[in-house]
C-alpha positions as CSV (number, residue, x, y, z in Angstrom):
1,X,-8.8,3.3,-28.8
2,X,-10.1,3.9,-25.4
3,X,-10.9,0.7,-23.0
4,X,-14.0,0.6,-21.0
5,X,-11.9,-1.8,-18.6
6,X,-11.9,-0.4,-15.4
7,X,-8.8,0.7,-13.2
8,X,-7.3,-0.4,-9.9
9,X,-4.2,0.0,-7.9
10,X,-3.0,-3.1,-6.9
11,X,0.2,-4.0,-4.0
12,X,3.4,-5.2,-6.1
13,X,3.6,-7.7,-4.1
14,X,0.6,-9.6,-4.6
15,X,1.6,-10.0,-8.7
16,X,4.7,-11.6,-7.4
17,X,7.1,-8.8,-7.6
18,X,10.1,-9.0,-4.9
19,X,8.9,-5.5,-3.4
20,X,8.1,-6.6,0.2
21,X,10.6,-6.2,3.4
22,X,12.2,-9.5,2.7
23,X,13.1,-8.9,-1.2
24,X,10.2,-11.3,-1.5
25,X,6.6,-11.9,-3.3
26,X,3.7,-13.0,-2.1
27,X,1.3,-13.4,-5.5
28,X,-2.1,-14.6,-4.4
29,X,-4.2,-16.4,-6.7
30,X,-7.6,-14.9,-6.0
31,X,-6.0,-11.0,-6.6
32,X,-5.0,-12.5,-9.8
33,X,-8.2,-13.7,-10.9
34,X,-9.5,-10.4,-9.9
35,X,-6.6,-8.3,-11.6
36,X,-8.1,-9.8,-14.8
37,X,-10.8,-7.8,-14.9
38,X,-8.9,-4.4,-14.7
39,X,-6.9,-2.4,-16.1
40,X,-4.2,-2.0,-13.4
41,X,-1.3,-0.6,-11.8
42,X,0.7,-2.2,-9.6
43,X,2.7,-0.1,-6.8
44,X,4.8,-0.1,-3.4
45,X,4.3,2.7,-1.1
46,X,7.5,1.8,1.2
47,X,9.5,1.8,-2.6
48,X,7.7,5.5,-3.4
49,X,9.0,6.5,0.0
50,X,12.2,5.8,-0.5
51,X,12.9,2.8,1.3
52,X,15.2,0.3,-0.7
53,X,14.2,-3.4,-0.9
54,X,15.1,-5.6,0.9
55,X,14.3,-3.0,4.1
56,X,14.5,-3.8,7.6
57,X,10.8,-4.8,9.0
58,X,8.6,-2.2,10.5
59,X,5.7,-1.8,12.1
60,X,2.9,0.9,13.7
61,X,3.4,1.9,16.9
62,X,1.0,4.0,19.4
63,X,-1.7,3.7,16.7
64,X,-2.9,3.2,13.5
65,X,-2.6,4.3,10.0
66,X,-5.0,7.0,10.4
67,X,-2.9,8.1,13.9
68,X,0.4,8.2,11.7
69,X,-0.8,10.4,9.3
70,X,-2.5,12.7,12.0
71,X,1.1,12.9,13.5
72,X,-0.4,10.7,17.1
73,X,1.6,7.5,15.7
74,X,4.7,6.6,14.3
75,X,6.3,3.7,12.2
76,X,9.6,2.5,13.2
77,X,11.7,-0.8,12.2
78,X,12.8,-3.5,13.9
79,X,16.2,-2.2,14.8
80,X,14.4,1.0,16.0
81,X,14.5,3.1,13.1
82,X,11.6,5.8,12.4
83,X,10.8,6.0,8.9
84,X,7.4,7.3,9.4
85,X,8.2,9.7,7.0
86,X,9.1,7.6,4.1
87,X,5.9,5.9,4.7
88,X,3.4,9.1,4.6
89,X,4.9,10.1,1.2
90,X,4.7,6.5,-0.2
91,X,0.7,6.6,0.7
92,X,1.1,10.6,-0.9
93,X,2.5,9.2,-4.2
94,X,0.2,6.3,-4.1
95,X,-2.5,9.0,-3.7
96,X,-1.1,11.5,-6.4
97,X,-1.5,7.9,-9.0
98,X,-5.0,6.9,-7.9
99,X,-6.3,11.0,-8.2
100,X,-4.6,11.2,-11.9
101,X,-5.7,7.9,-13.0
102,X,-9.5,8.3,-11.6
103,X,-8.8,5.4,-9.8
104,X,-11.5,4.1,-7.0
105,X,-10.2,0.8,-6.1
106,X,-6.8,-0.6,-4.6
107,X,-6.2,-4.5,-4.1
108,X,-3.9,-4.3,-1.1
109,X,-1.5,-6.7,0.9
110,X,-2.7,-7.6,4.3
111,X,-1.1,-7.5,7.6
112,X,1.0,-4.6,6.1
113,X,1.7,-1.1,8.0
114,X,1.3,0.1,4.6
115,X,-1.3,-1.5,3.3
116,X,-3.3,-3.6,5.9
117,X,-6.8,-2.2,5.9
118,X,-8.5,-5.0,8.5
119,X,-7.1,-5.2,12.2
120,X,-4.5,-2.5,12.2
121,X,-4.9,-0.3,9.2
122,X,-1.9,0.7,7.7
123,X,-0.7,4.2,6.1
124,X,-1.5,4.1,2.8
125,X,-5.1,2.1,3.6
126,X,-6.1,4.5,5.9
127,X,-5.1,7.5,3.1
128,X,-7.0,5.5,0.3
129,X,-9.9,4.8,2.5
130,X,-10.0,9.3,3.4
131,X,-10.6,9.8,-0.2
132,X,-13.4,7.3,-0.8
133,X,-11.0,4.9,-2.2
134,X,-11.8,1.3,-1.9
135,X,-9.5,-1.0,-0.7
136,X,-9.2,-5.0,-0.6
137,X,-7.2,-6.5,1.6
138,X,-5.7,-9.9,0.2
């Protein structure tokens, strides 16, 4: 039986798995309600990447998401690590799930270098949002 629900990727995070830097959630009530309405699947890029949980913080430097992915930008942690790398193939995966699943739509985590997609957009936002894929910044 095939549902006529409609699909969405949606940050780990925001359903209040421990997926974020810390080893910590943050489940927000209106992504919730929204999540009701779809058929969805939640994900991690930094966790497709590689990078174990809890991870040291990191953020984008000499750009945005769009500059890391063009190679003009990197993201490197607080103690000065680069794992831009790790980063570009989380978005890939995350990319690789929305393309198989026909997926338009991603309900992201804000003030993420992954996922922010207002002020500084982060990697995977700024992949998303090159393939005409929505995103929602909670």
């Amino acid at each position: 039986m095939q549902s006529s629900m409609k699909k969405c990727l949606v940050s780990c995070c925001l359903t209040g798995l421990p997926t974020r830097y810390d080893g910590c959630s943050k489940p927000d009530s209106r992504c919730l309600q929204m999540l009701s309405e779809y058929h969805y699947i939640p994900v991690c890029p930094e966790q497709l990447g590689g990078l174990a949980t809890p991870r040291a913080a990191a953020e984008l430097v000499g750009g945005n998401g769009h500059d890391v992915l063009k190679g003009h930008a990197a993201v490197i942690t607080v103690t000065g690590f680069d794992v831009t790398p790790q980063f570009i193939a989380g978005a890939n995966h995350i990319l690789t799930i929305a393309r198989a699943q026909h997926i338009k739509l991603a309900m992201l985590k804000a003030k993420s270098p992954s996922c922010g997609s207002s002020g500084i957009i982060g990697v995977t936002a700024a992949l998303l949002l090159e393939h005409n894929i929505k995103v929602i910044e909670f």
